[in-house]
ZAMARGU-4260 file (C-alpha; in steps of 0.2 Angstrom, whole numbers, plus 5000, padded with zeros to 4 digits):
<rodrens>
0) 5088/5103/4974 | 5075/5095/4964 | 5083/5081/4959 | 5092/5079/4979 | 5071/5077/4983
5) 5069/5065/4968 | 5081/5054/4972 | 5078/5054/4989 | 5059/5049/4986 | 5066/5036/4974
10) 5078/5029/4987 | 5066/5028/5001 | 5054/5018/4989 | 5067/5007/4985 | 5073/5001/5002
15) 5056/5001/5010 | 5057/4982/5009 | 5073/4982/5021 | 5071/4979/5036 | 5087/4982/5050
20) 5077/4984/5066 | 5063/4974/5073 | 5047/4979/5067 | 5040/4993/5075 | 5058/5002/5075
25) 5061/5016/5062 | 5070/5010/5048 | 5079/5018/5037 | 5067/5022/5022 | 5057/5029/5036
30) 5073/5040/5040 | 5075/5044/5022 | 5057/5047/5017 | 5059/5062/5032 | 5073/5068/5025
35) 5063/5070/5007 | 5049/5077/5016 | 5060/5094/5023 | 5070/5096/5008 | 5053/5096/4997
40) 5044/5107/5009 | 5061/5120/5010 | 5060/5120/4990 | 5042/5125/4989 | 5042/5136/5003
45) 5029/5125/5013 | 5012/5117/5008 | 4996/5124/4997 | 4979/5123/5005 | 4974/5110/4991
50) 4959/5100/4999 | 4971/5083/4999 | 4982/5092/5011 | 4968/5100/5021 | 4960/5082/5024
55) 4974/5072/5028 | 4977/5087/5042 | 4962/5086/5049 | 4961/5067/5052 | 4979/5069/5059
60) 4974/5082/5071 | 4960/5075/5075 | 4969/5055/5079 | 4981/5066/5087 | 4970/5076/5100
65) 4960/5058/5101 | 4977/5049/5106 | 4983/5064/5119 | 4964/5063/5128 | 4967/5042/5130
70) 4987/5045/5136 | 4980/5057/5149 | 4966/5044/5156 | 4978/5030/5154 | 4994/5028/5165
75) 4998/5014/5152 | 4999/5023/5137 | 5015/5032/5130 | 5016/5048/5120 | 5027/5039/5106
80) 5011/5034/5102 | 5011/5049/5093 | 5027/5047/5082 | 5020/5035/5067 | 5004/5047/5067
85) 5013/5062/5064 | 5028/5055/5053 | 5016/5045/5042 | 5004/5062/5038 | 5021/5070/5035
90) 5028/5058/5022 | 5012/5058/5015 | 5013/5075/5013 | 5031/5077/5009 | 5027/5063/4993
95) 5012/5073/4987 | 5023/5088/4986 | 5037/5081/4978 | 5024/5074/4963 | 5012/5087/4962
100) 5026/5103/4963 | 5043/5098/4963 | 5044/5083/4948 | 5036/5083/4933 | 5026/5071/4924
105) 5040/5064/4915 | 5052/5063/4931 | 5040/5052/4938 | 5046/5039/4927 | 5059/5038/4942
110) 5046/5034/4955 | 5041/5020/4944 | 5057/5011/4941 | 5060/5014/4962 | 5045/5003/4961
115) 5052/4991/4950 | 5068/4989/4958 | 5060/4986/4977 | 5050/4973/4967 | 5065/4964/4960
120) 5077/4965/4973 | 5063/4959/4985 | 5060/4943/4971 | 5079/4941/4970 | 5082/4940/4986
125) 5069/4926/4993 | 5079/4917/4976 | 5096/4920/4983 | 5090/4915/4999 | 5080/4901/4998
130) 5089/4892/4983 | 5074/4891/4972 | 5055/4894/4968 | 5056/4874/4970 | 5066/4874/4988
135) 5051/4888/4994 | 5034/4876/4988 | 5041/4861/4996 | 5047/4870/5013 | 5034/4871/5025
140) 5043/4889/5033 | 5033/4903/5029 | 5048/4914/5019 | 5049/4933/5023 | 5063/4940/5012
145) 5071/4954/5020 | 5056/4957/5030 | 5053/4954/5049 | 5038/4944/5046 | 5026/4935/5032
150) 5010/4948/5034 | 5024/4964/5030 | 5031/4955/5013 | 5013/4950/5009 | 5008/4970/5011
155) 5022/4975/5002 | 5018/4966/4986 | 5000/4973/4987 | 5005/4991/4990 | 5019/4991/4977
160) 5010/4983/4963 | 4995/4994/4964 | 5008/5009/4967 | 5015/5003/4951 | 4999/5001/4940
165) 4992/5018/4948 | 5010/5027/4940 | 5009/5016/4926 | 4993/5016/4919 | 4992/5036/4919
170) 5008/5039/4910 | 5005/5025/4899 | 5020/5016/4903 | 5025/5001/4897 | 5011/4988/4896
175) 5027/4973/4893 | 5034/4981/4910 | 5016/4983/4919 | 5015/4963/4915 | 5033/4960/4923
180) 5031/4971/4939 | 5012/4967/4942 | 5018/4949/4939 | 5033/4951/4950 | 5020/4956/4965
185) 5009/4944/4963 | 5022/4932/4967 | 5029/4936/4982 | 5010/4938/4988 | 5011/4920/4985
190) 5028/4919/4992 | 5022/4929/5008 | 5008/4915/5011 | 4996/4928/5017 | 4980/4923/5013
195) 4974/4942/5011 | 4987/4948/5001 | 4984/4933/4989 | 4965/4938/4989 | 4967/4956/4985
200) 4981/4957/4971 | 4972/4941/4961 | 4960/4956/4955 | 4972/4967/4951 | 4983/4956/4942
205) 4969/4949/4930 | 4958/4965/4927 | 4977/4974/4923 | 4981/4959/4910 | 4963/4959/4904
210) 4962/4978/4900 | 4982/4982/4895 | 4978/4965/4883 | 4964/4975/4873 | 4975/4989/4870
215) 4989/4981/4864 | 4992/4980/4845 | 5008/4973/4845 | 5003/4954/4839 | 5023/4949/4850
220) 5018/4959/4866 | 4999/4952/4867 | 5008/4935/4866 | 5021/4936/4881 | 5006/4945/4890
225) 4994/4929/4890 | 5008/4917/4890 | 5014/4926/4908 | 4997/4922/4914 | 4994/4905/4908
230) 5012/4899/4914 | 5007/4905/4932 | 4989/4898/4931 | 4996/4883/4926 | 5009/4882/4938
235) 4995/4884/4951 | 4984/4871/4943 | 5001/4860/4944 | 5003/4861/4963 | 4985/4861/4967
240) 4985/4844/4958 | 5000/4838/4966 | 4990/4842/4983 | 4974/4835/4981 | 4975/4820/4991
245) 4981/4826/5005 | 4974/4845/5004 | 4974/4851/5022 | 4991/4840/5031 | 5000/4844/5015
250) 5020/4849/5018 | 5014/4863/5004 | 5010/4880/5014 | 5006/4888/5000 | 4992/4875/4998
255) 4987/4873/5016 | 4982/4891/5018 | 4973/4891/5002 | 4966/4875/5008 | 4960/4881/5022
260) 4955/4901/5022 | 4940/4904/5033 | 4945/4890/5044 | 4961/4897/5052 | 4960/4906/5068
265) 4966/4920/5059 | 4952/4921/5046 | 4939/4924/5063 | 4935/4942/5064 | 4933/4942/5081
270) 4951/4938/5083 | 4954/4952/5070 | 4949/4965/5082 | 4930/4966/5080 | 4927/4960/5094
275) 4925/4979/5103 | 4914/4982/5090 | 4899/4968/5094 | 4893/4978/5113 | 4900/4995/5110
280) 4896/5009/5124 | 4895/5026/5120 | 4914/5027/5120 | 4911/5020/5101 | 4906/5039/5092
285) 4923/5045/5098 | 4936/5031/5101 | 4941/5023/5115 | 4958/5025/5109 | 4973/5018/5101
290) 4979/5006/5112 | 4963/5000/5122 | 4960/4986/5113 | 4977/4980/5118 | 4975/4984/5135
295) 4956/4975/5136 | 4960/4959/5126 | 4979/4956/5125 | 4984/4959/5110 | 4983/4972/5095
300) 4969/4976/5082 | 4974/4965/5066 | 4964/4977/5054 | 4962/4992/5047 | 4944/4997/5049
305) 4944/4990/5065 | 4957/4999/5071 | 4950/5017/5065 | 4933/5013/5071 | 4939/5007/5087
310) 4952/5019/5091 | 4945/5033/5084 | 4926/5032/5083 | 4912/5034/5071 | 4919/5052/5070
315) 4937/5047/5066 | 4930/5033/5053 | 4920/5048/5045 | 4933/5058/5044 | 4946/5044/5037
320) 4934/5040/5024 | 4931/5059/5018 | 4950/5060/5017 | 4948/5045/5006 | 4937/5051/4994
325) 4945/5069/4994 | 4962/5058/4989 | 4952/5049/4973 | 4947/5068/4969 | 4926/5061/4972
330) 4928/5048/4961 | 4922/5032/4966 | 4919/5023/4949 | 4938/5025/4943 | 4955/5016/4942
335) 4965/5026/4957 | 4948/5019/4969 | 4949/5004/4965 | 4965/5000/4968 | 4963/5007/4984
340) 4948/4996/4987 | 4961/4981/4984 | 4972/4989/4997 | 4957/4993/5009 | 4951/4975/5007
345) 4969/4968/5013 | 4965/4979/5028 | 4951/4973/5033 | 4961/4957/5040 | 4978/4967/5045
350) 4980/4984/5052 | 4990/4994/5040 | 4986/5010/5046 | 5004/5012/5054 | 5012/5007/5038
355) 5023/5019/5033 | 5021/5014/5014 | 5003/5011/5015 | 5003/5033/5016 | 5018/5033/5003
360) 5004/5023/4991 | 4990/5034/4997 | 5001/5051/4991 | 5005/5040/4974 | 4985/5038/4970
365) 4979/5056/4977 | 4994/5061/4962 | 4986/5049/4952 | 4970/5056/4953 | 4974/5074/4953
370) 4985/5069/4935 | 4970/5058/4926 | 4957/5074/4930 | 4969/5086/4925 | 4976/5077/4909
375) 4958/5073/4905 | 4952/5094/4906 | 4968/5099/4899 | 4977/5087/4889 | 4993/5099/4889
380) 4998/5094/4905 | 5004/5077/4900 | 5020/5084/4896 | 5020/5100/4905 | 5033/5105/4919
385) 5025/5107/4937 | 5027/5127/4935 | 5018/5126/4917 | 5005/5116/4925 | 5003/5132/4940
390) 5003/5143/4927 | 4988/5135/4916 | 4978/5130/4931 | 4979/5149/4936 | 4972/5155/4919
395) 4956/5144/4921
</rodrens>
């Protein structure tokens, strides 16, 4: 049974990028990821009242009880509005479970190269597709891979790589692999052309490089490492000079966008869905409700914060954020909150609250939290079983 849930974790992971059904539409890692979530929860006989669990359930009920109060005053609003609410908190759920009680440390070896292989297949794919790195810089189409549109590929890359170096970094994997996967997502942010996927795994790529470089003895290993990132600054510099006399009408996307963040209608925060935000009413402490941004201005909210402070108030944002810091076990000054805080910057320009993969991540760094405290107090667990681990943490 434990390897059934394994596997199934690992699968789901590794087709997240495909996308059968227009967005919106349940796909089938979304299917598979549910299916994880049952078996795991049949194997340990349900879930623990660990304080991870007992946040994320108390922001689910409360977005949920918000949501049914704003389909009762709107004739507009659907209950399927529920469904990504509730499957989200579930897969969350169901991941943690499965890392924390049903795998062990070492089988989460398997999560990573899911990871890995999501990452290359995605990569290989846009190759297969489009011909070449070459045919891609020189075509003004905005590639999307096996995804329905840019903004998706763009998150995927920023969700997978910090995934990756969260898994990574406190299993001491591989530092050559790190490089290649971390690499890997960096490009096909660039490949995505969405400006704040760019922005937020530039950090994560450079920090990762600069603090896997220091402990790295290896004299070969340190050499492929900053020979990976000088080729792609280089290639950068290369097609930033190609571009400079003709910056902003360039045929380049890539270069265009770079050219022109903060100028683009999309960079405007209004248009993000702050606008509620600048003459809120009462209705602000609460929520007005998902949906009644759509309803008031046309069209959805395009960011995370936005979105929870709208839809859910001042309460719902308080209550998001304790969950957060419950997930990074109170530690803001540590590796698992920062790579959220790349993640969390992305959102403040898209809304990737829905994103089923976005609570796969956060059940990867509230595991990776919960591992670096309990591997720093009791250095035994780093090869223990998750029943030894039970067992020690009920001696203390």
């Amino acid at each position: 049974m434990s390897k059934i849930v394994k596997y199934l974790m690992m699968l789901g992971i590794f087709t997240s990028p495909l996308y059968l059904l227009p967005s919106g539409s349940i796909q089938a890692y979304h299917v598979l990821l549910f299916v994880m979530t049952m078996a795991a929860f049949i194997k340990v006989g349900g879930l623990s009242p660990k304080p991870v669990v007992i946040a994320v359930l108390v922001f689910w009920a409360y977005v949920i009880v918000r949501q049914i109060l704003f389909i009762m005053a709107t004739a507009e609003a659907s209950f399927t509005t529920l469904l990504y609410p509730t499957l989200n908190m579930l897969v969350f759920l169901g991941v943690y479970t499965v890392l924390t009680e049903v795998i062990s440390p070492r089988g989460i070896k398997g999560v990573l190269h899911a990871i890995a292989a999501a990452l290359v297949f995605e990569t290989g794919y846009i190759f297969i597709e489009n011909g070449s790195l070459t045919f891609f810089l020189n075509n003004a189409e905005r590639s999307v891979g096996t995804f329905n549109n840019p903004n998706q590929l763009g998150y995927f890359a920023v969700l997978m790589g910090c995934a990756y170096v969260s898994i990574a970094t406190v299993i001491n994997s591989s530092k050559l692999y790190a490089s290649l996967f971390v690499s890997l997502a960096y490009l096909l942010a660039i490949i995505s052309l969405s400006k704040a996927a760019m922005l937020a795994i530039s950090p994560l790529m450079l920090l990762a490089f600069i603090s896997w470089g220091r402990g790295i003895r290896s004299g070969l290993l340190k050499a492929v490492i900053i020979t990976s990132v000088l080729v792609l600054l280089l290639l950068s510099i290369v097609i930033l000079v190609s571009q400079l006399e003709n910056l902003a009408q360039s045929d380049n996307e890539v270069i265009r966008r770079l050219a022109l963040i903060g100028q683009d209608s999309d960079d405007n925060l209004v248009d993000r869905g702050y606008a509620l935000l600048l003459n809120p009413d009462w209705r602000i402490i609460f929520g007005y409700g998902e949906g009644y941004y759509n309803m008031l201005f046309g069209n959805e909210v395009h960011s995370t914060l936005a979105n929870v402070i709208t839809s859910f108030g001042v309460a719902g944002f308080i209550l998001f954020s304790s969950m957060i810091l419950t997930i990074v076990q109170y530690r803001i000054v540590s590796m698992q909150f920062g790579l959220l805080g790349l993640v969390l910057a992305y959102g403040l320009t898209h809304n990737g609250l829905r994103n089923t993969l976005f609570w796969v991540f956060l059940a990867i760094i509230a595991w990776s939290a919960r591992y670096a405290m309990d591997a720093k107090n009791k250095p035994a667990l780093r090869l223990a079983t998750p029943k030894k681990i039970r067992q020690m943490s009920a001696m203390v």
